[in-house]
C-alpha positions in Angstrom: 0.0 0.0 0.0 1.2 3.7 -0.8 1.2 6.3 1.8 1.5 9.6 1.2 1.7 13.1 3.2 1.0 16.4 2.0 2.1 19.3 3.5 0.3 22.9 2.3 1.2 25.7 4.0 -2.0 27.7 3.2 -1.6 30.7 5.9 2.0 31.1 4.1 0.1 31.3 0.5 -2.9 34.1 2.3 0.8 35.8 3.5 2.7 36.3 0.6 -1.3 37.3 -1.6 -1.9 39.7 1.3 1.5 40.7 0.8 1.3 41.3 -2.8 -2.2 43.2 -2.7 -1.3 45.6 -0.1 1.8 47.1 -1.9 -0.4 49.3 -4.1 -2.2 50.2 -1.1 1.2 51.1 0.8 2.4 52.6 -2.5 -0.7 55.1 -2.5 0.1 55.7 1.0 3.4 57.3 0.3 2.3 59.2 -2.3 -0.1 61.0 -0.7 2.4 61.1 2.7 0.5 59.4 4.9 3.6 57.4 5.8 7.1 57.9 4.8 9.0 55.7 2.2 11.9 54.5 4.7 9.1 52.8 7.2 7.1 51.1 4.4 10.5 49.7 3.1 11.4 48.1 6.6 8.1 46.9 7.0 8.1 45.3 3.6 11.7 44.1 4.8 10.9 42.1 7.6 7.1 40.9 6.3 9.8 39.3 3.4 12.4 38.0 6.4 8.9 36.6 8.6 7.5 35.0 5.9 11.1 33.1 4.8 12.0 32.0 8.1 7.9 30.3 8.5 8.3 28.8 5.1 11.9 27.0 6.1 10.6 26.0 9.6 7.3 24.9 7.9 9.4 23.1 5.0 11.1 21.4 8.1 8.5 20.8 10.4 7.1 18.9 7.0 10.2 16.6 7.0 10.2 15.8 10.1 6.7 14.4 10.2 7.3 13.2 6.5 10.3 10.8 8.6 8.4 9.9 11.2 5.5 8.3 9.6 8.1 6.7 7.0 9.9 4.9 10.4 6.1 4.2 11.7 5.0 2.9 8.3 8.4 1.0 8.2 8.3 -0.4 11.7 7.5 -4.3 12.3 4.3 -5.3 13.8 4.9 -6.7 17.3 
């Protein structure tokens, strides 16, 4: 019999579209000087940064499970 795992991030996927629709928003923003350019860049710097480091612990997390239920699946039946 084949097992298989899957593993899909969706929060990170809503992250990264949120991510990408509120850059006009933030653009706009800084036009009109609501905030200045400097603050939206580090924001957008560590949203990018955030959302690396959850995808690599997430990818991770994933193999880790992925191995344990391979060993489990493996195991001999007492």
């Amino acid at each position: 019999m084949d097992y298989r795992v899957e593993f899909i991030p969706g929060v990170l996927w809503a992250l990264m579209v949120a991510l990408v629709v509120s850059i006009p928003i933030f653009v706009g923003m800084v036009w009109v000087g609501y905030i200045p350019w400097q603050t939206l860049a580090l924001a957008f710097a560590i949203a990018t940064a955030t959302l690396a480091l959850n995808a690599w612990l997430s990818e991770r997390q994933a193999r880790r499970l992925w191995d344990h239920i391979v060993s489990v699946l493996n195991a001999p039946t007492p």
